[in-house]
C-alpha positions as CSV (number, residue, x, y, z in Angstrom):
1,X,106.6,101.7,93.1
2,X,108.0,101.2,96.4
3,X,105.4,102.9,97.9
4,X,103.3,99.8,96.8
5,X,104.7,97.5,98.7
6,X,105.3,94.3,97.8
7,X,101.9,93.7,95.6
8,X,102.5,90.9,93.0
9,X,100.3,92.5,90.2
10,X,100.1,96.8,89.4
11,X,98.2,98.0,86.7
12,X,99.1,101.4,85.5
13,X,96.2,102.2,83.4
14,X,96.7,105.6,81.6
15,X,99.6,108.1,81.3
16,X,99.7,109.6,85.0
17,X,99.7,106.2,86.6
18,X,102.3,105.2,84.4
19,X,104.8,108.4,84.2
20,X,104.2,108.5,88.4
21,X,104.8,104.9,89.0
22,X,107.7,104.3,86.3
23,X,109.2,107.5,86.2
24,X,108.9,107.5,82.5
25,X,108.4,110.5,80.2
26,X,107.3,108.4,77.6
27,X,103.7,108.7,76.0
28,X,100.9,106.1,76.7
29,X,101.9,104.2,73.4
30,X,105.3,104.0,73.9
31,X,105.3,102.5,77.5
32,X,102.6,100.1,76.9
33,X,104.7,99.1,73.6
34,X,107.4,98.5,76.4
35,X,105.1,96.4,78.2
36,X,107.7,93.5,78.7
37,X,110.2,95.7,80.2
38,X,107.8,95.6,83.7
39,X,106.2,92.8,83.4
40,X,105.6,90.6,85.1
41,X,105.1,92.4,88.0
42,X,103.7,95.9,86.5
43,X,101.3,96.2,83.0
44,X,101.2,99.6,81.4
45,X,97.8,99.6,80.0
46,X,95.6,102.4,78.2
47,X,93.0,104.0,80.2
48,X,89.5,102.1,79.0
49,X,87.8,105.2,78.2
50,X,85.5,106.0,75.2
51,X,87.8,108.2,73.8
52,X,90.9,105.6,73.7
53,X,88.6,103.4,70.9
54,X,90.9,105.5,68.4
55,X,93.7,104.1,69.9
56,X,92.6,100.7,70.1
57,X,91.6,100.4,66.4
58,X,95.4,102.1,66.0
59,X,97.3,99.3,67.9
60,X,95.5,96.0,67.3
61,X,99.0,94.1,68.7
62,X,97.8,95.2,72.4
63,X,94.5,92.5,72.0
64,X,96.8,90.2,70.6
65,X,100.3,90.4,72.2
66,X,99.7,92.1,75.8
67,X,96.0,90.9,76.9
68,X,96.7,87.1,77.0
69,X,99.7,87.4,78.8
70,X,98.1,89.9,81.6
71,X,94.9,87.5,81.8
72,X,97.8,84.6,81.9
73,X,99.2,86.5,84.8
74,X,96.0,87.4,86.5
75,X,95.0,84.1,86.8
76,X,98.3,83.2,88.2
77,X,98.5,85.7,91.2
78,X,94.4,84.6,91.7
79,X,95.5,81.2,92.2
């Protein structure tokens, strides 16, 4: 991450982005269950592909916990 700079929103969409820029070993679910632990400067977020539809129906608490509070947050670093 500190080859970001100092950039007041990062979204890590999908495992590479997310194991490259956190370091983690963890699996896609797993980080973006640990959402709060980067936010509210980072969101580990699922890549929006076709094929993650699966794991959208699988984990309906990422529509309800983690979207409002990244849209919450968008709209505060567009302000």
């Amino acid at each position: 991450m500190e080859h970001v700079g100092d950039v007041p929103l990062v979204l890590l969409i999908g495992g590479y982005a997310q194991s490259w820029h956190l370091g983690t070993k963890m699996s896609v679910r797993d980080t973006v269950t640990a959402w709060r632990d980067f936010a509210p400067r980072a969101f580990p977020l699922p890549h929006p592909s076709w094929r993650n539809t699966a794991w959208l129906k699988k984990n309906p608490w990422f529509e309800v916990d983690v979207l409002p509070v990244l849209r919450a947050r968008v709209k505060e670093v567009l302000s």
